[in-house]
C-alpha positions in Angstrom: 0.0 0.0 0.0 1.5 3.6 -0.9 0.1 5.6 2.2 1.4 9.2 0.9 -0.7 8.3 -2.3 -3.6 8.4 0.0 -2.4 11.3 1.2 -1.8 13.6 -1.7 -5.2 12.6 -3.0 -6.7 13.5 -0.1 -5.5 16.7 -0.5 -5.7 17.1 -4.1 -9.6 16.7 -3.7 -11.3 18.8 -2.3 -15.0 18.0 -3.4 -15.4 14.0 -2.8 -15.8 12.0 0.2 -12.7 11.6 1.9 -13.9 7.6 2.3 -14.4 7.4 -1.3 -10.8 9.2 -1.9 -9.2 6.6 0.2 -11.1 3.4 -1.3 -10.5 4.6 -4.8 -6.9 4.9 -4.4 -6.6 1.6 -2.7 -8.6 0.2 -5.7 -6.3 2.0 -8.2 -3.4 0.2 -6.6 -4.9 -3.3 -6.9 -6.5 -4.0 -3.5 -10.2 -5.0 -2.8 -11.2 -3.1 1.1 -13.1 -4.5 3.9 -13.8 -2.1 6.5 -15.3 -3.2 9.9 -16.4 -6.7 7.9 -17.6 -5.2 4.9 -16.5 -5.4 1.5 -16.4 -1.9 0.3 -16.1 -0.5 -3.4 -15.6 3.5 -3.7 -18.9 3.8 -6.0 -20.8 3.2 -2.9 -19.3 6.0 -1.0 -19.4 8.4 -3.8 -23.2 7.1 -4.1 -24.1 8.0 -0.6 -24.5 4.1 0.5 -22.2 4.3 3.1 -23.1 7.3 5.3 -23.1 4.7 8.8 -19.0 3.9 7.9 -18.5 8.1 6.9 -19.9 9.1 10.3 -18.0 6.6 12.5 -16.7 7.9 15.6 -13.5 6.1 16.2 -11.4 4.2 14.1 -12.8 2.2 10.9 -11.0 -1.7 11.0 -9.5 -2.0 7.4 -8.3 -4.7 5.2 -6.7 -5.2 1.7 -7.1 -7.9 0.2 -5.2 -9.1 -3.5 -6.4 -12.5 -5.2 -8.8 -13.4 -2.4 -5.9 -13.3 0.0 -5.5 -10.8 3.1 -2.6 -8.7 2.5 -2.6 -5.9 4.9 -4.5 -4.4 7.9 -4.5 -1.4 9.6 -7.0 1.0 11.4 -8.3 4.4 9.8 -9.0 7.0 11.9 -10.2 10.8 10.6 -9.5 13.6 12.9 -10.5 16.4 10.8 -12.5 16.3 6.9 -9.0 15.6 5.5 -6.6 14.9 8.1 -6.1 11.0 8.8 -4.1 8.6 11.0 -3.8 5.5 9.7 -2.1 2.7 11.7 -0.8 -0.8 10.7 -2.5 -2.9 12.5 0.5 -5.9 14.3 -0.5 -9.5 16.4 
């Protein structure tokens, strides 16, 4: 996953969801998200089908998945409409 991506996209626009932002990019780079046990795809952001996940208090459970396989996980977290802490998530 290319974090500062998700960050320069983030800032580079301005209009969109900042969910959608994120899931698009992770899309772009080849990954299929899950957030707290739900397969997400950035249409339904930018479609307003995931208002519940947009106005989570607290940090959204994510995972990126490549050929069916879990590759990474980590914990978003939005502390302002475009300011995010993301952080791996380690067992």
């Amino acid at each position: 996953m290319n974090v500062q991506r998700i960050f320069d996209t983030l800032q580079e626009d301005q209009d969109s969801p900042p969910l959608g932002i994120i899931c698009a990019e992770l899309e772009e780079q080849g990954y299929k998200v899950r957030i707290d046990d739900r397969e997400i795809d950035s249409a339904d952001v930018y479609d307003g089908k995931l208002k519940d996940l947009e106005e989570k208090v607290g940090p959204l459970n994510v995972g990126l998945y490549r050929d069916g396989s879990l590759e990474q996980e980590f914990s978003l977290e939005f502390i302002d409409d475009r300011e995010v802490v993301i952080e791996r998530k380690i067992e």
